[in-house]
Each structure stands twice: as C-alpha cells, then as structure tokens.
N, C-alpha and C positions, 0 to 999 in steps of 0.2 A: 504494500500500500504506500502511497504517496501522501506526503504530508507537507504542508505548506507551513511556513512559520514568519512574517518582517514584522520589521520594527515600525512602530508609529510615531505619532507624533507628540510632543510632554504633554500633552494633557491640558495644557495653558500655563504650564508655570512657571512659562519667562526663561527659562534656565538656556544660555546660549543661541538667540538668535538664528537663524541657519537662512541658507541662499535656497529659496525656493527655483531658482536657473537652473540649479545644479542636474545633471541629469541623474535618472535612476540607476543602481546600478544592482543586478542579479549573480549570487553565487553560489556555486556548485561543490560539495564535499567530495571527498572518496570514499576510497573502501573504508567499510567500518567506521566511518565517519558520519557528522552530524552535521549542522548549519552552525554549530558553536566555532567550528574549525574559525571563524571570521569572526569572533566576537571583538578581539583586540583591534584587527582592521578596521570594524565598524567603527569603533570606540575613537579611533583616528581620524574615520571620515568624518565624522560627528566633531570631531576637533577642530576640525578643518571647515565649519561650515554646512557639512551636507546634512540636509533634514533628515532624523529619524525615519521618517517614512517616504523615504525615496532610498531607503538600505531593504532589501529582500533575498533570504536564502531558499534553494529547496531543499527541502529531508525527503531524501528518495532512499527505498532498499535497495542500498549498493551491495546486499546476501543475495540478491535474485540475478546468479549470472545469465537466466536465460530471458529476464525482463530487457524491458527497453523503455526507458525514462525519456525520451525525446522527446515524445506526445505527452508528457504529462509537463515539461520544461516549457515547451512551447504554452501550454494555456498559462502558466504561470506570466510569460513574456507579455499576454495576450490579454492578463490581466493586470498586469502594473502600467499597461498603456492605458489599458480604460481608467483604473483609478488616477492615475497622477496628470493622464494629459498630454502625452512627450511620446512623437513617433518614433522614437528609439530609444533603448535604452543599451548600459554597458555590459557587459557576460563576462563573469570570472568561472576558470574552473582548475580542480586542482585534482592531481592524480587520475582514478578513475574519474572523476568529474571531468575533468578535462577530455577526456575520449566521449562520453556523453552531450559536453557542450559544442565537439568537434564534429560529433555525426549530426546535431542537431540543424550544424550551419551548414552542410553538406547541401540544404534545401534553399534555393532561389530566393522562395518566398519570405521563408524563415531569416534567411543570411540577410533582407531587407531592413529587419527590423531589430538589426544590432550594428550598433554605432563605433565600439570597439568590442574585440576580445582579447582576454589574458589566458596565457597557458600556462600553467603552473606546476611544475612536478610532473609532468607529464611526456610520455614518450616524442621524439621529434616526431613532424608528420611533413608531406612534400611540399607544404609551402602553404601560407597565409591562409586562413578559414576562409569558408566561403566555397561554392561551386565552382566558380574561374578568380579562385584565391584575393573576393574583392573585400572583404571584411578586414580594416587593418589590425592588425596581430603583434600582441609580442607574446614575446616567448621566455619566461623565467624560470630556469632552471641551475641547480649543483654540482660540484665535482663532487662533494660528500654524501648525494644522494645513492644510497645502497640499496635501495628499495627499485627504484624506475634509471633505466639508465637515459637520461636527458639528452641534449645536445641539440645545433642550432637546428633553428627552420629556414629553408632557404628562401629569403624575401621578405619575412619577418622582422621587427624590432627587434634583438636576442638582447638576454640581458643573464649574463652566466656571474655566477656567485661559486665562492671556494672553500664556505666554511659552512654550511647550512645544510642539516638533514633533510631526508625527505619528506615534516612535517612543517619543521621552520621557515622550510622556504612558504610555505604559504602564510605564516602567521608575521616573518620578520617586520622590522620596520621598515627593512633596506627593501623588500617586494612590495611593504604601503607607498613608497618612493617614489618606486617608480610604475607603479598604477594610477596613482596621482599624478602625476606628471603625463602618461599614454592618455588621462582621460579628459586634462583640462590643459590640453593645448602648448605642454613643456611647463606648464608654469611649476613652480614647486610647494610645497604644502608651506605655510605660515609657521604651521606648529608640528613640532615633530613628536612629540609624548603625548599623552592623554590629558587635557583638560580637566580635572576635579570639579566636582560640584557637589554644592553643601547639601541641597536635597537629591535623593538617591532613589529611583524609580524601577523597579525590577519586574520583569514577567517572564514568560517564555511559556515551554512545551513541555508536558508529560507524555513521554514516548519510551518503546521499547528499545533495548539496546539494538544496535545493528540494522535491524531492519525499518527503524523508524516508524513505526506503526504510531498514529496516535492513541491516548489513553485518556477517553470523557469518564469524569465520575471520579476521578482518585483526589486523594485527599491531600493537602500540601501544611502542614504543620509549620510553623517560622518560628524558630527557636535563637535568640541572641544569646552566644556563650561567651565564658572567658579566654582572653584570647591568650592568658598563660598557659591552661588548662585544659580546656574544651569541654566543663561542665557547663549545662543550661544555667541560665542567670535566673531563670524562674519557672517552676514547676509545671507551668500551663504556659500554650505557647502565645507568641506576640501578634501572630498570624496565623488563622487558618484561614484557607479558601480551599474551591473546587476547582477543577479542571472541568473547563466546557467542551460541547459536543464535541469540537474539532481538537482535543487536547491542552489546549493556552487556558493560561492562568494567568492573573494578576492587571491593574500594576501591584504593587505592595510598596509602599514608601518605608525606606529603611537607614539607617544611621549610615553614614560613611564611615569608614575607615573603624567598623564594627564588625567582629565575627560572626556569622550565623550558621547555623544547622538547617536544612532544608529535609523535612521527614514528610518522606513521598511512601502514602498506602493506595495500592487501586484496588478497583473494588472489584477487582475478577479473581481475586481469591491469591496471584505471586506473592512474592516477598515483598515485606517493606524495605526500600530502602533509605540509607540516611548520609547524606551530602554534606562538608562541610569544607566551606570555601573560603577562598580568600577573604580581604575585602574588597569591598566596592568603590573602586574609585568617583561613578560616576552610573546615569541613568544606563539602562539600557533592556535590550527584548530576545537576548539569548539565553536565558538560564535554564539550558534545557537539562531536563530532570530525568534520567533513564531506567530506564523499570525491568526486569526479568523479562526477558521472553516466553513462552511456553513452548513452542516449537520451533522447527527451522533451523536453521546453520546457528545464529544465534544463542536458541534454545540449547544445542549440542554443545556448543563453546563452556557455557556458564550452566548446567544442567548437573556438572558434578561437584560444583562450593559445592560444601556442607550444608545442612539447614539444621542449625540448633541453637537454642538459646543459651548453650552455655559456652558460646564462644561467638569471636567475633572476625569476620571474614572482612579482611582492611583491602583495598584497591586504592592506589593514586594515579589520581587525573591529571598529565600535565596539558594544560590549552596550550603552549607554546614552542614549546619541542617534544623532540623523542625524548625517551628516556634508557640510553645504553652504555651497555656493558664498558668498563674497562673507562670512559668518558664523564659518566654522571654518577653522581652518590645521592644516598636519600638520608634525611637524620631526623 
C-alpha cells in the first residue's frame, strides 16, 4: 500500500515567514526507507524560506519488489499541482527511489510536469531523465557508497562526494547545497543549519515498518522525560491523540530542546512501541512512528525480537547516517 504523508502549513503562528514562489518540491525514499529519510532536508528548506506545505514525501513499499510505485508517484505529482497551483514541481529521489523516480520520467507526459530532478545514491543511468533526456538532472552520488555503486551521468549536473555513505549522501548538508542551488537558479541557500524556533509543532505518520502501510486508530501517548535519564517526568502522558483514517497524527505543540517518548499502541492487536528522540529543534511533519508489521518481508525481518515483558528489545535510529562497523561507536 501506498501512503502519502507532507508537510503543511504553521497553523498561523507567525513562526518564519516563507516564499510562497518557491516551487514545490517531491521526495522519494528507498529501500526500507521512509519519507523521514528528508526530515533534516526539509528542516533546511524551511530555513531557507520554502513553505511547509510546498515540502511533500511519498511512503511507498519499497518490500514489494514486484510492485510499481510510478502510478501511485504520478497522482501524488498530480496532486500537489492541484493543491498548490505550480505547473511543475521539483523530484528528488534516492536509492531505490531514484530508479522509481527515473522510470517515472521515462513518460513524455509525466517528464512535463517536472521542472528539475535529483538523483541520489542511485545507480548511473544513460543520460539526463526524461524520454529524449529533457528533464534537467543532476546526479549526486559517493566514492564511500558500499551499498549502490554510483558514478556520472553523461549530460547530467554530477556532483561526486568522497566521504559520505550511502545514507548521508541523501541527508548531508553538502547534497541540501547543492539541490538548493539545481532548484533556484545557482543561487545559494542564506542559511546553512536549521533555524530554531521557540514554539515547536510536531505531527507525522503511524505506519508499519518497511512497507509503509498506514495505521488509522492507534494511539500516540507524548511523554516529556528527563533528558539525564529517560524516566517520564509524569505518570500520565502530556499528549494523547489518535491517528486518522489515513494514518497522520497531530500537530502536538511541544517544548524545544525537550526530550520526549512517543508510545505508539495500534489497535490491530502488534506490539506497542516506544520512541524516544532527540530534540526538536524546530516545527515540522515527519515524525513518522513505525509499528510491527504482521506479515511480508517486513513481518519476516522483525517476526523473531522476542515479545516479553521482562525484557527490553533497544533498536537505534540514526536519521542521518549509516551506522558501521569499524567507523561508528554507540555509548
């Protein structure tokens, strides 16, 4: 199943002004990926001026290697024209996302309605997207990608990096850079960090691992702990809400530079799980919240944790890189 997820817009509360010119821009995850792959990106273009709701991911099952997400991309395309207005918008894609975004523009019609593409981590292909290669393209890719072997496109923008795994390169700054620069005309971004802001806006997606299935009905607990520690600060939580029919939840307004617990129960009877993240520097509509699968490739991967209450099954999440052997430590 296909799940749609973007960001809107603050709600009214003043926080950062944005350029309504700006165009839209759509992005594509990989394998075993989610739409959070771009949370930081966004969090940059939002720095930068681009309105919340002119940033849109798709959560497609990158487990269905015999599916084909192009028809499901395309209505997505199909719809951020009708909402925002703007005969085109810009296509990022990374990894497998990038082979999906690549067969997607293979189509005449489709290839119309995109104004630029990024190719990210993604195998070279024979020259600039598009049916007669008219889509302009760049292409960023790694010498340290161990995953996809990269290399140029011929006719393309290239833009080769030599220190960056094959997750980094879609989250770096140095790929915000220069996607910023491919999509507004060389110019370069203003601000190269993340913007903070005092009121902090959070929502996203209850979705199953891997395959992205949405999750309407589950329960979303918001627990503020200590950030010595990771005990809750109060016995009942600061937030509860539901997940709607489509899976999204929130906004939830939350402390900045405050720790919290995200305790995600659906109501199909999986495991609960329990989240605990950074902080938040700043609003945003990615906090996607992933749930057990039941079945599928998914379901086989995570089908053998344990399930017992007298123990506790720890995973870390990093949004920003890989995390390997020999390179990274955990403490």
């Amino acid at each position: 199943m296909i799940s749609f997820a973007s960001c809107k817009d603050d709600g009214g509360n003043g926080q950062n002004s944005c350029d309504a010119s700006l165009r839209p821009i759509i992005m594509v995850h990989g394998l075993f990926g989610s739409g959070d792959t771009y949370e930081l990106q966004f969090q940059r273009f939002e720095s930068n001026s681009y309105c919340p709701n002119h940033l849109y991911v798709l959560n497609w099952n990158s487990l269905n290697f015999l599916g084909d997400a192009t028809g499901e991309l395309d209505d997505l395309v199909d719809r951020v024209i009708r909402e925002t207005g703007f005969s085109q918008v810009d296509l990022v894609g990374h990894s497998a996302g990038s082979s999906t975004a690549y067969s997607y523009l293979n189509n005449a019609e489709r290839a119309a309605k995109i104004a630029h593409y990024v190719h990210i981590g993604g195998s070279p292909e024979a020259g600039p997207a598009g049916p007669e290669g008219e889509v302009p393209t760049l292409n960023i890719w790694s010498t340290e990608d161990y995953v996809v072997e990269g290399g140029d496109i011929p006719n393309a923008m290239n833009y080769m990096v030599t220190d960056l795994d094959h997750y980094e390169v879609a989250t770096s700054l140095a790929s915000f850079e220069q996607m910023f620069s491919f999509f507004n005309e060389g110019k370069t971004p203003a601000v190269l960090g993340i913007t903070k802001e005092e009121n902090v806006q959070v929502s996203g997606t209850v979705l199953t691992f891997g395959e992205n299935t949405s999750i309407p009905d589950a329960t979303v607990n918001v627990y503020q702990v200590d950030s010595n520690t990771g005990m809750r600060i109060n016995n009942s939580a600061d937030f509860s809400v539901t997940s709607r029919t489509d899976g999204n939840y929130g906004p939830i307004e939350l402390k900045s530079e405050a720790h919290y617990e995200f305790e995600v129960k659906p109501n199909n009877g999986s495991r609960t799980v329990h989240y605990f993240r950074e902080p938040f520097e700043r609003s945003h509509q990615l906090v996607l919240l992933r749930t057990m699968p039941s079945g599928g490739l998914g379901g086989l991967l995570l089908g053998s944790l344990p399930e017992d209450d007298g123990q506790t099954v720890l995973a870390f999440y990093s949004g920003s890189r890989a995390v390997i052997n020999g390179r990274d430590t955990l403490e």
